[in-house]
N, C-alpha and C positions, 0 to 999 in steps of 0.2 A: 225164060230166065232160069238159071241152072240154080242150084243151091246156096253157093258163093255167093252169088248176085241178091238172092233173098236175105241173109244170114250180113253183108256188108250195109246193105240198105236198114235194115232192121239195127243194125247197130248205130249208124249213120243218125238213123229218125231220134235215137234214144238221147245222143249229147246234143241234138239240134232240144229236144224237152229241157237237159240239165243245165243245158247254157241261157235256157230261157227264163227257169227258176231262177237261179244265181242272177242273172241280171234284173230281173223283176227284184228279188228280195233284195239287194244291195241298193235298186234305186228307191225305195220304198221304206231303208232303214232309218232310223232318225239319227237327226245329226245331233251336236253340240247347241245348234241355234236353236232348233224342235224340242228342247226336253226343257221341261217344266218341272221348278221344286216343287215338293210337296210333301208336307209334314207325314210324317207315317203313324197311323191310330193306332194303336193299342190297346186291348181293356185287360185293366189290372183282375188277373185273376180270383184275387180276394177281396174284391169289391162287387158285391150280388149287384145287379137290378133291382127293381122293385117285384117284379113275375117272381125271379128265383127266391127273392125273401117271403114272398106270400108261401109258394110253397114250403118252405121248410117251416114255418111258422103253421100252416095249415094240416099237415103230416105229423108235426110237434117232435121235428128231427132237434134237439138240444143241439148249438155249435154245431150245428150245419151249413156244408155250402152245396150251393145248387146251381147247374150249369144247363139253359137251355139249348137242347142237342135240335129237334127238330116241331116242329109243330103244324098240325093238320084239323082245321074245324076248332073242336070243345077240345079236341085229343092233342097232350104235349108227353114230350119225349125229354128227361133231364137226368142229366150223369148227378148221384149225389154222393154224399162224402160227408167228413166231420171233420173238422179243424183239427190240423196237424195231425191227421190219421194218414196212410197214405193206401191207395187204394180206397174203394166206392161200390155203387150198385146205382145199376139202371132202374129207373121209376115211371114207367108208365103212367101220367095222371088225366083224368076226366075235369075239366072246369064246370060246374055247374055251373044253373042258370045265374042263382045266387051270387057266383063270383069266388066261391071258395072249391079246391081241389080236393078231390077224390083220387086214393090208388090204385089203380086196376091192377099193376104187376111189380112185383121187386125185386129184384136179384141179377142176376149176373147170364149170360150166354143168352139162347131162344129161349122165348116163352114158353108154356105149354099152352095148345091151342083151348082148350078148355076153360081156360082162363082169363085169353084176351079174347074170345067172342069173335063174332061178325060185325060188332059196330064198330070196330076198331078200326080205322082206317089202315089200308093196307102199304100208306106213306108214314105212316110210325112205326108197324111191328111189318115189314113183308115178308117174315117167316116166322111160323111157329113148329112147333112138335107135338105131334100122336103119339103117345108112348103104345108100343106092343110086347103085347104079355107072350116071350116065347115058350115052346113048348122044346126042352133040351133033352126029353128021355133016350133020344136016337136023333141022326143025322137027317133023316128024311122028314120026319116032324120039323124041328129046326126048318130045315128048307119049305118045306109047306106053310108054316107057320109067315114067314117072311115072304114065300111071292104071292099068299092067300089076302095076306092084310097089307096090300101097297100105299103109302103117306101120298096125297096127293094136297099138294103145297097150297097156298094163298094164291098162286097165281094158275092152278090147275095142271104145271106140273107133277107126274107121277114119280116117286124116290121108291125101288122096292128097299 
């Protein structure tokens, strides 16, 4: 078979796939008779839970709102804020045994790794930051400095 022959057939096989999609998803789409109403949930942003008002109440954030982002074990992850402020910080918290929160981190962007620890599960914070002290006296220092002391991540990727 010469080139043509390969290069037609290969093209061939490809709308025999597209034509196959296309009729799969078309017989498979829902109709008018298939679609079910159904109310759409919302939560009113200025209405906490009961979790987000423990924390702000346990933080002793004054006219706080707290919004939980993610949660892993003891360890919860919440955007917080202050009533009619606009803008926030992220709060790393610990639930004790007790029932009441602890703050492990506050602020804004990556954590510094010194601060969230190894028991931090690495489904709330999966990065933190090493800070490196550079050495800027000359150009070759600077570079020494930087591929001497490599960040090697949460998940053991290496960042020089």
């Amino acid at each position: 078979m010469n080139r043509t022959g390969i290069i037609a057939l290969t093209v061939l096989a490809a709308a025999a796939v597209s034509a196959t999609i296309m009729i799969t998803t078309m017989l498979n789409a829902p109709s008018a008779d298939t679609l079910v109403e159904r109310s759409i949930v919302a939560r009113d942003p200025l209405v906490d839970t009961p979790l987000e008002i423990q924390l702000v109440n346990d933080l002793g954030v004054e006219n706080g709102i707290a919004h939980l982002e993610r949660k892993q074990g003891n360890f919860y992850d919440f955007g917080l804020s202050v009533r009619g402020d606009e803008g926030g910080v992220e709060v790393i918290a610990y639930m004790q045994p007790n029932g009441q929160f602890t703050k492990v981190w506050e602020g804004q962007g990556i954590p510094p790794c010194g601060v969230i620890g190894s028991e931090v599960p690495a489904g709330i914070v999966p990065y933190c930051f090493r800070p490196v002290l550079l050495d800027r006296s000359n150009i070759v220092r600077t570079l020494y400095t930087l591929l001497a002391n490599p960040y090697i991540d949460r998940y053991g990727q290496i960042h020089l």
